[in-house]
Every structure is written in C-alpha cells, then in structure tokens.
C-alpha positions as CSV (number, residue, x, y, z in Angstrom):
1,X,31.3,-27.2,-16.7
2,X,28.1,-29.2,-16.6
3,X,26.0,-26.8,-17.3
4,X,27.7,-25.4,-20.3
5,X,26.9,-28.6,-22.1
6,X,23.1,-28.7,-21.0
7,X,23.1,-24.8,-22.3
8,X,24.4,-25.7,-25.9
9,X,21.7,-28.7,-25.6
10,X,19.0,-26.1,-25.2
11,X,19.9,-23.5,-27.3
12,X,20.2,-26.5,-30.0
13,X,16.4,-27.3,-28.9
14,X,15.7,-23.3,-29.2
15,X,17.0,-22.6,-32.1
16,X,15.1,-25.8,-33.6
17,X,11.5,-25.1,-31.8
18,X,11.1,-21.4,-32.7
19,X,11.8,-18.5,-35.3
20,X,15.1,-17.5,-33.4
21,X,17.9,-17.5,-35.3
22,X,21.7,-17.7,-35.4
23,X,22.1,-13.8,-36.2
24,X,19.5,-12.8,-33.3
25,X,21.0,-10.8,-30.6
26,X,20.6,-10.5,-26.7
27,X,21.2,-7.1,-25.2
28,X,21.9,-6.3,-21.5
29,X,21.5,-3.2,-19.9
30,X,24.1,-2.6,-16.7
31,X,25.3,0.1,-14.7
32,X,29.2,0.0,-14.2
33,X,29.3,-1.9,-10.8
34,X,31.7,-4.9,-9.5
35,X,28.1,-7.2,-10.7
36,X,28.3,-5.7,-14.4
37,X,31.8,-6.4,-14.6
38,X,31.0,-10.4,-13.2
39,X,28.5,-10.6,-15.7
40,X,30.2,-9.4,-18.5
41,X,32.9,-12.0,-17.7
42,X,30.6,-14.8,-18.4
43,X,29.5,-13.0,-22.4
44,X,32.3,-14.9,-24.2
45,X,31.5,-18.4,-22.9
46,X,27.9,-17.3,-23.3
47,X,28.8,-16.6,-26.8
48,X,30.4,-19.6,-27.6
49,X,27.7,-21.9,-26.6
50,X,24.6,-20.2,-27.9
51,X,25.9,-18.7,-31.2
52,X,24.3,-15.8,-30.1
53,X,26.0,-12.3,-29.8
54,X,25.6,-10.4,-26.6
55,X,26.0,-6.8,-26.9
56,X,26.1,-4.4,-23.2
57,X,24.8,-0.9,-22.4
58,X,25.8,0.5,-19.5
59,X,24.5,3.4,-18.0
60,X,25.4,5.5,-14.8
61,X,23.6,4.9,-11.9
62,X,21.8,8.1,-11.6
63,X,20.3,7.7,-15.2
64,X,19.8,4.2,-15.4
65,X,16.1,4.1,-13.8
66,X,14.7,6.4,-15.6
67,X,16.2,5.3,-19.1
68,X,14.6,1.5,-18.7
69,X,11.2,2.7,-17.8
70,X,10.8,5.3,-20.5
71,X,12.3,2.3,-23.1
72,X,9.6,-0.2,-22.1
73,X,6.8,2.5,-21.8
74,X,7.8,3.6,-25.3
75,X,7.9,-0.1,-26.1
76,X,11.3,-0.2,-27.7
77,X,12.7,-3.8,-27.1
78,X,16.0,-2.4,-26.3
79,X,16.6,-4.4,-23.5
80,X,16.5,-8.2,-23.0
81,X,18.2,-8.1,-19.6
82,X,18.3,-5.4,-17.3
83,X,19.9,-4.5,-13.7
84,X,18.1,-2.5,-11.5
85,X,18.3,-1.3,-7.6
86,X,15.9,-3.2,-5.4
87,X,15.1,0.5,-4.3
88,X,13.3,1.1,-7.7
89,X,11.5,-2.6,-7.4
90,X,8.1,-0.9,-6.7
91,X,8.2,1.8,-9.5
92,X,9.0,-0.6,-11.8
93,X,6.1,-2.6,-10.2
94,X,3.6,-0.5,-10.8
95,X,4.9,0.4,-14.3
96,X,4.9,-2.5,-15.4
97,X,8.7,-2.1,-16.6
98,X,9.7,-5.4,-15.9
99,X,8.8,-9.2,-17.0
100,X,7.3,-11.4,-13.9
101,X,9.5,-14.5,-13.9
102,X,7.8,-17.3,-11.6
103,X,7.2,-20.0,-13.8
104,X,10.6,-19.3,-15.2
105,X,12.2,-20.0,-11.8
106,X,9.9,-22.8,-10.2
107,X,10.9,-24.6,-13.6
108,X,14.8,-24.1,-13.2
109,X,16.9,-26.6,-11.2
110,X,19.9,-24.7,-12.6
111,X,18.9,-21.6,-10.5
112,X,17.1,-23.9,-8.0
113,X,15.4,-21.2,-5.7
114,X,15.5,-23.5,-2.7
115,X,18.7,-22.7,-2.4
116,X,18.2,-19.2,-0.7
117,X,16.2,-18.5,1.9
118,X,13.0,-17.0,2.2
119,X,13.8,-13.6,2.7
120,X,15.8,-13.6,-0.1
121,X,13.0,-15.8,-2.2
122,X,11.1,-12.7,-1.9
123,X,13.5,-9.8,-2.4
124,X,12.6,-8.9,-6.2
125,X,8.8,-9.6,-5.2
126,X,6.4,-6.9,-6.0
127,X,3.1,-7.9,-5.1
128,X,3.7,-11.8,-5.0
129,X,5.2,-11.7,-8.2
130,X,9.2,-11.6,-8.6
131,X,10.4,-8.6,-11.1
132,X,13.8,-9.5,-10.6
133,X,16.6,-12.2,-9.3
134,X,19.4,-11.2,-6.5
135,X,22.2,-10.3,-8.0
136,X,23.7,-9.0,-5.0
137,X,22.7,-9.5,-1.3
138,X,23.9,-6.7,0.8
139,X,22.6,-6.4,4.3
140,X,24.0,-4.1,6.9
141,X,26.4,-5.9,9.0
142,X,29.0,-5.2,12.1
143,X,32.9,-4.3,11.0
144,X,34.7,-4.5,13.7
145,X,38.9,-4.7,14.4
146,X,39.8,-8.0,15.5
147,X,43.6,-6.9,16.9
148,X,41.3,-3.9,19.1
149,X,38.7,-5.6,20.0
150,X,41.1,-8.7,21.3
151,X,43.8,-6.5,23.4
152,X,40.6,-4.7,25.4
153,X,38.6,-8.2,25.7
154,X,35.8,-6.8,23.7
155,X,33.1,-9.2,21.6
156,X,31.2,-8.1,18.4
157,X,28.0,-6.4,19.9
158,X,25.1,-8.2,19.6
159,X,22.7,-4.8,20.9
160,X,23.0,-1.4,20.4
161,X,23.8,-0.9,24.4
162,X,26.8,-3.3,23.8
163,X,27.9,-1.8,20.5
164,X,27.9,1.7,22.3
165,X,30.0,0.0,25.4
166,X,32.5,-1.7,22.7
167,X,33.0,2.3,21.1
168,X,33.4,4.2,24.3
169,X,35.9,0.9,26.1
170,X,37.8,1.3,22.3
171,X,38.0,5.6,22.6
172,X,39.2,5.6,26.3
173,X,41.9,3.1,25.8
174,X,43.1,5.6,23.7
175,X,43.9,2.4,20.6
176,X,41.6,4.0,18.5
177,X,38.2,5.9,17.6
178,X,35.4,4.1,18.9
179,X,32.9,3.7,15.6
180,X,31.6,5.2,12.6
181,X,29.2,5.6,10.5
182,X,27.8,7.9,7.5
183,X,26.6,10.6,9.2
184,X,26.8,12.8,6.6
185,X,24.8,13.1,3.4
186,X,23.7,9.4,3.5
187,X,22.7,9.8,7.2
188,X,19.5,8.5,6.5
189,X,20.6,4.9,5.9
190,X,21.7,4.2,9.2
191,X,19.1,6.7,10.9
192,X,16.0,4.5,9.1
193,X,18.2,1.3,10.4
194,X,17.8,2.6,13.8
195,X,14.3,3.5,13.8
196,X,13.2,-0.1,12.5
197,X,15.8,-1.4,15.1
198,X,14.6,0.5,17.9
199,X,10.9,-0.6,17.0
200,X,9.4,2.3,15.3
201,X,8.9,2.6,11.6
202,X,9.0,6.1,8.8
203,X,5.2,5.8,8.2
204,X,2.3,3.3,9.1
205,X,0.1,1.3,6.6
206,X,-1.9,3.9,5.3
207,X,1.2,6.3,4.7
208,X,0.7,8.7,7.7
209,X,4.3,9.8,8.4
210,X,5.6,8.5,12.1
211,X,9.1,10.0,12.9
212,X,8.2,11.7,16.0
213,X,7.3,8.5,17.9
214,X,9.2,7.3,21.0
215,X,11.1,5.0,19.4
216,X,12.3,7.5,16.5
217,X,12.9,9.8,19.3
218,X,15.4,6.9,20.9
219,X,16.5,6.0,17.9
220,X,17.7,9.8,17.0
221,X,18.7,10.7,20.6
222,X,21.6,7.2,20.1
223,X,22.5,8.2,16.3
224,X,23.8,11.6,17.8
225,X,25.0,10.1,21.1
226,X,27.5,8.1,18.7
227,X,29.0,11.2,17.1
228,X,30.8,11.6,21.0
229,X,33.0,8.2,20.2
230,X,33.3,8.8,15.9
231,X,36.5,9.8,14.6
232,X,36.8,13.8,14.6
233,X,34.7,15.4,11.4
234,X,32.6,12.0,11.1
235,X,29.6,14.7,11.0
236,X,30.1,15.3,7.6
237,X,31.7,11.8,6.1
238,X,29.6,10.1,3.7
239,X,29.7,6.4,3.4
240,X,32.4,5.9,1.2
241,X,34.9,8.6,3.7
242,X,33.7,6.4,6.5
243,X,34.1,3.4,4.9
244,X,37.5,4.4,3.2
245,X,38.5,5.6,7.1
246,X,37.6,2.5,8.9
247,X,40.0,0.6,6.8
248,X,43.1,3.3,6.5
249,X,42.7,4.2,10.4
250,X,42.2,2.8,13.6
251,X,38.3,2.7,14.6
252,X,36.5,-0.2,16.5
253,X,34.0,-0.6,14.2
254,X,31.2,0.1,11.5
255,X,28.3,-0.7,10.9
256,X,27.9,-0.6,6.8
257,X,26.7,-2.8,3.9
258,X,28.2,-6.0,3.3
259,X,29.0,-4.9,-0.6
260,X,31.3,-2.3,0.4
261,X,34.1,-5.5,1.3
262,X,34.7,-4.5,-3.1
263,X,36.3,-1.4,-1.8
264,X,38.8,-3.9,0.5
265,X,40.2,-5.1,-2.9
266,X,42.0,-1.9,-3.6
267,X,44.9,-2.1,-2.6
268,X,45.3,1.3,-0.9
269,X,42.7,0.6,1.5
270,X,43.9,-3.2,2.8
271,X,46.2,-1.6,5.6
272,X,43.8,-4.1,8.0
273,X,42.7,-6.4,6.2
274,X,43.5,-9.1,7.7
275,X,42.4,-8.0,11.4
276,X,38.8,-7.2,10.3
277,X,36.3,-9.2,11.8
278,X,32.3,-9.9,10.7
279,X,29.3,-10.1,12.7
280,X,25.9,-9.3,12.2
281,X,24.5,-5.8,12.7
282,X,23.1,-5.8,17.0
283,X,19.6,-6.1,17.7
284,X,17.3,-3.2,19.5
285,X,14.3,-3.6,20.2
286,X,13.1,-5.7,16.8
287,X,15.0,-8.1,15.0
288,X,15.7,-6.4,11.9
289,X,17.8,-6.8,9.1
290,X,18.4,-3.4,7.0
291,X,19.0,-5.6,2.8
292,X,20.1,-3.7,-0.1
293,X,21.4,-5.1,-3.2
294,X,20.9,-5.1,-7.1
295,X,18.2,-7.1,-8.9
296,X,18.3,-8.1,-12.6
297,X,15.5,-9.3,-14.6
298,X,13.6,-9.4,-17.7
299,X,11.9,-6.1,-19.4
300,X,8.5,-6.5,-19.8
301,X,9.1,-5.6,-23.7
302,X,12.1,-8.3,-24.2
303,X,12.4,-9.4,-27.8
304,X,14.1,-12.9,-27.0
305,X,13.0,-13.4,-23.2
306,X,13.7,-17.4,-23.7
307,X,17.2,-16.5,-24.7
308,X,17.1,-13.7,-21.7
309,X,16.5,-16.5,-19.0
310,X,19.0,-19.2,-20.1
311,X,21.6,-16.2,-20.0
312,X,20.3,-15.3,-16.7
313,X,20.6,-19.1,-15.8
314,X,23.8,-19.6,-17.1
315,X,25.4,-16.3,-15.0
316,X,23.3,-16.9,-11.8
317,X,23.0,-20.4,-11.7
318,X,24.1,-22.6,-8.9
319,X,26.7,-24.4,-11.5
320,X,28.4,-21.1,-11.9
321,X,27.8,-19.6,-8.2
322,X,31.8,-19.6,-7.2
323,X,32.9,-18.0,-10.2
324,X,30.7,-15.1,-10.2
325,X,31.9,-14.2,-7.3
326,X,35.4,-14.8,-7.5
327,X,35.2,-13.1,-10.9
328,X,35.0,-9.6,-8.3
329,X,30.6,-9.6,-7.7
330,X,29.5,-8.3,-4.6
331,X,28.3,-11.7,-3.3
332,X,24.9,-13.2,-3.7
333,X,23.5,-15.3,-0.4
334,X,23.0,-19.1,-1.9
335,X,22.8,-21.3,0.9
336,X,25.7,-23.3,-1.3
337,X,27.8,-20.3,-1.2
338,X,27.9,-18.7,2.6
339,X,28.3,-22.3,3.7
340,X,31.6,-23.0,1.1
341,X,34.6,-23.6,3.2
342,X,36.6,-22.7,0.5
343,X,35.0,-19.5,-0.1
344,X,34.3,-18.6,2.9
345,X,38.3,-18.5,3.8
346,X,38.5,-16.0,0.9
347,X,35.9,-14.1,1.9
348,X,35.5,-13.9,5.8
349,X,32.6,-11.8,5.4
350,X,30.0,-14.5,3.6
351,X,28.9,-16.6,7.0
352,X,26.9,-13.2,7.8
353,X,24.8,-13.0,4.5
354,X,22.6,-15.6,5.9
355,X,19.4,-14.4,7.1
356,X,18.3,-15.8,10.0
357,X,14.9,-17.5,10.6
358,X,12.5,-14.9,12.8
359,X,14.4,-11.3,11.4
360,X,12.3,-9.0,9.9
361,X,13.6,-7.8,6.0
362,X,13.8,-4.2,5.7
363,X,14.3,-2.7,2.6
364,X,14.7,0.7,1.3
365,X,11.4,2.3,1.6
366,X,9.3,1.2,-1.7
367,X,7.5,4.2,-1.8
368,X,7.7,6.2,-5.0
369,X,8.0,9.7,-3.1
370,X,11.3,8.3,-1.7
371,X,13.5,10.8,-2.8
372,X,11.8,13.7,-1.2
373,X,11.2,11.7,1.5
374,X,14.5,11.2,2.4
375,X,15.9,14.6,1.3
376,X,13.7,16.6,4.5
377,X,14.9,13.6,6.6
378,X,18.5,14.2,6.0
379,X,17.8,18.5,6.4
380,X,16.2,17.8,9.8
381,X,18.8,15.4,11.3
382,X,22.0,17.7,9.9
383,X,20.3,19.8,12.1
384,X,20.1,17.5,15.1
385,X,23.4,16.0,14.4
386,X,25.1,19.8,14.7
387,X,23.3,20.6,17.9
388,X,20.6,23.4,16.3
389,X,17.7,21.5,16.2
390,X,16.3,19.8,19.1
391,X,15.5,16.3,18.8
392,X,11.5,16.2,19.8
393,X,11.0,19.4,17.4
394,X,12.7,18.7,14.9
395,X,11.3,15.5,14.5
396,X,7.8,17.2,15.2
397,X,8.2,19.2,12.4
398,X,10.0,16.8,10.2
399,X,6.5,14.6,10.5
400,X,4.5,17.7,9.0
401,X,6.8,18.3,6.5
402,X,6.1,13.9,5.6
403,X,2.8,14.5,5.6
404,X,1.9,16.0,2.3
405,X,4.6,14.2,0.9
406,X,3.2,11.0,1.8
407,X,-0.1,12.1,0.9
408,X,1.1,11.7,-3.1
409,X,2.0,8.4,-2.3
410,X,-1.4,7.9,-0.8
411,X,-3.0,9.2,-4.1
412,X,-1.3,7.0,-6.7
C-alpha cells in the first residue's frame, strides 16, 4: 500500500532526526470494542515498518475514563495513544488529559481532514482545539423493514408525525409491531433526541435546567404516546433488547445509533438482514442530528507523540480507510468512504453517516455533572412512561431536582 512505504520513509527520517530508538515502544490504551479490535489489526504491519513494538491495554468501559485521567494527572507516560467516548471530551478538556493535535492534522495529507465534513471536523473539539480524531461516527438514524414498509406502501418518515403514522399503519395491519425504542434504562438517549428535535434543549447557556418547557412537554407527551404501537414489555427493554428485538422480530422500525449494525454481524440476529432499510432519523421542529461515537488521541503526557501520530495516521488514514472498516470498525464518516460504491453495497447503512449542510450536531451533554444529570431524568420519565407521574409535574419537579445539580456545573 502507498502509504506503508512513505511510513518506513519517515520512521527512517525519525529514527535518524531524534534520540528514538529501535527498542522504544508505543503503547495504546483501548477498551474492547469492534474499533479496538480494527486497530489492533493494523499492529503487525505497523510493526513491521517502524521496527517499533506496539504493546495494548485494554480496559472495560466503565473504568477506562477514570484510569487515563488519573495516569496523565499523576504524569505516568503510560499511554501514547488512547481511545476515549466523545461523552468524556469536555472532562478531559478541562483536565488537560489529552494532547491538542491541530498542527498535527493541518500538516497530514494522509489523514487529509477535508475529507469529512464540518460537523465531524469539530467532533473531538474542546474549545477550538481538537483532543481527539473520529474513530467512529455514530449518529442516530431510522431502521426501518423494507418487506413491511413495501406491502403497506409506507416511506421512511422524514417527521416525527410521519414516523408515528408509519408505526400505528404497521400495528393495525397486524404484519408487525409498529416501533421501538430503549425505553428502558437508556431512555434518556432517545428522550434528550426528542427534546432537541422538538426545539427545546436540557438547560440554557448559563446552566439553568429547562425540561419543563413546551417543547420538553411535547417531546415527553410523544416518547410515551409511542409505547401504544412498541412491541409488548418495550417499557423496560434497554437498547441492546430493542435492538436485538428489531432484528429477531417483526417491528417497523427503530430509531437507534448507526454503530449498533456490529450487532447485525452475529449471526443469530441476521433473520432480516437483508430487508432492513436506512434513512435518516425525522425532523421536528429543529434539524438535529443526535452523534455519538469514539475519539482517540494523544495523552497529554505521551513519551513518543511523533511515533503516536504516524500510528494514528497509518490506522486512520485515508490510504487505509476501506480496511479499517472491513476489518469489523463501526464506520467512520470520510466523504471517500460513505460515497464508495463498493462499500456502500456491503454496508447499506453508510450513505446516512453524511451530515447534511444546515443540521445542528448534538452530542451527549458535555457537562461534567452528566451522570447525575441523567440518572433523575431517567427516575422521573420511568415514572411518566408507567403512568404514575404526570407529565407537566413531573417534569416540574424534575427541573428543581436539575437545578442544584447544574449549579456544580455552574461553579467549576
């Protein structure tokens, strides 16, 4: 590949232009995921051109986080390369956890950032400054049956009126459940999706909670309207059962994160596989897109950064863009890659990754009070969703509980 032989070229010049050596090391940090295992696929051809050994720690996702930051506070140089969820970009941020690495990428035509678009130009940016490169792009996008949607004369929704329409046609023709979604414990993925959609937002500018609003209202008032065409128990499914039941059962649609097509590669769960369809999540009010994904980047305490970044090239590059994600990645959106014909017949679902020009990103809240955040959200709308809270109070009370919450956001 071409860009092997211009990577044993510069690790010639690198190894001849400063005190690294032959026996020096690079060491990655992961978290088991389809992207570690991609990455890890590249290590012996890294290997082989550098002369350099690559050695991999991977840590569970629920520890991960934690373990990086307190390694770079503690100034270890554990890690040359590290993986992190874009959730924790603005912790790391404002740690200082992780390496800034613009002048790395305006001077790489290998990675050659004009190949994504701007929304995705910015998604490791904390405060101008990117922290970390895509290494997945996973937006929420529409599922839907092809075979259903065909035999009733139903199109992918484009709003959230049609998308209700398509589920209650689908569960009166009696061909299926009508949608799903994780209305369980991850509830507040798709609730947060809705508010943004429906025009509202969790808290303003200056971190004053705003979950009682009209739109939230709307937005709440539809989320539990949808449980009347989802499958029977869909109350409690998290996002892998209702994931794992669009695929084994017969449901109209989902709306979920693009990433999850990994889980279509086991083979217990490709009953539809080929009559699954992809369009892009429908519109309310705003034009939002809901992204998620994985970063991976420098640590700010790296040992052999230079050596870091032509790994990260090397894996991430545009040269080697098709085989990361035929080697099983969740797929990252290069312009060169959505657009591959070849690809793109492998995996139906790419042609939706693009972002399109005039949505609005919305992440996972970058707030570092997140977690409790999002634990009295998912309390208060269990409570909707069963029918014991009202939707105005509880959202009332819900935006009292954000307050001081909020407030240690406001503080820091």
């Amino acid at each position: 590949m071409p860009f092997l032989n211009k990577l044993m070229t510069a690790a010639g010049v690198l190894l001849a232009t400063t005190t690294i050596s032959l026996a020096d090391e690079l060491n990655i940090f992961l978290s088991p995921s389809p992207s570690s295992t991609a990455i890890q696929s590249f290590i012996p051809e890294f290997e082989k051109a550098t002369g350099h050994k690559v050695n991999v720690t991977e840590v569970p996702y629920g520890e991960m986080h934690q373990k990086l930051m307190l390694s770079v506070q503690l100034k270890q140089g554990q890690y040359d390369v590290a993986q992190f969820d874009n959730s924790f970009l603005t912790p790391f941020g404002a740690a200082g956890t992780m390496m800034p690495l613009d002048e790395m990428i305006a001077a790489s035509a290998e990675y050659d950032i004009s190949d994504f678009s701007k929304g995705q130009q910015d998604y490791g940016k904390y405060k101008d400054k990117t922290l970390g490169l895509t290494l997945s792009t996973e937006p929420f996008i529409q599922w839907y049956r092809k075979d259903i949607y065909e035999s009733l004369g139903l199109k992918p929704a484009t709003t959230w009126e049609e998308f209700m329409a398509n589920a209650k046609a689908v569960k009166e023709s009696g061909k299926g459940d009508g949608m799903i979604f994780g209305f369980g414990p991850n509830v507040s993925w798709w609730w947060m999706t809705l508010v943004w959609s429906f025009g509202g937002q969790l808290y303003d500018a200056n971190y004053n909670p705003t979950v009682n609003t009209p739109e939230a209202v709307a937005a709440t008032q539809y989320l539990k309207d949808l449980l009347a065409v989802a499958p029977e128990g869909a109350i409690s499914a998290s996002t892998d059962d209702a994931t794992i039941k669009f695929f084994s059962t017969d449901i109209g649609a989902m709306v979920q994160y693009s990433g999850y097509w990994g889980m279509l590669l086991d083979p217990a769960n490709q009953k539809h596989l080929n009559v699954i369809g992809f369009a892009p999540m429908p519109k309310g009010k705003a034009d939002i897109t809901h992204l998620a994904g994985w970063n991976i980047g420098i640590p700010a305490d790296a040992k052999n950064p230079q050596l870091a970044w032509q790994f990260l090239e090397f894996v991430l590059g545009k040269s080697n863009a098709k085989d990361y994600i035929n080697a099983g990645a969740a797929a990252i959106a290069r312009n060169s890659v959505i657009t591959d014909a070849e690809l793109v017949a492998k995996y139906p679902y790419l042609p939706v990754l693009g972002l399109p020009e005039g949505t609005r990103i919305e992440r996972y809240p970058q707030i570092r009070v997140w977690p409790e955040f999002e634990k009295a959200s998912i309390d208060t709308l269990a409570g909707i969703l069963n029918g014991s809270i009202e939707i105005q109070a509880g959202l009332d009370a819900l935006n009292e509980t954000l307050k001081p919450i909020l407030a240690q956001e406001n503080a820091n």
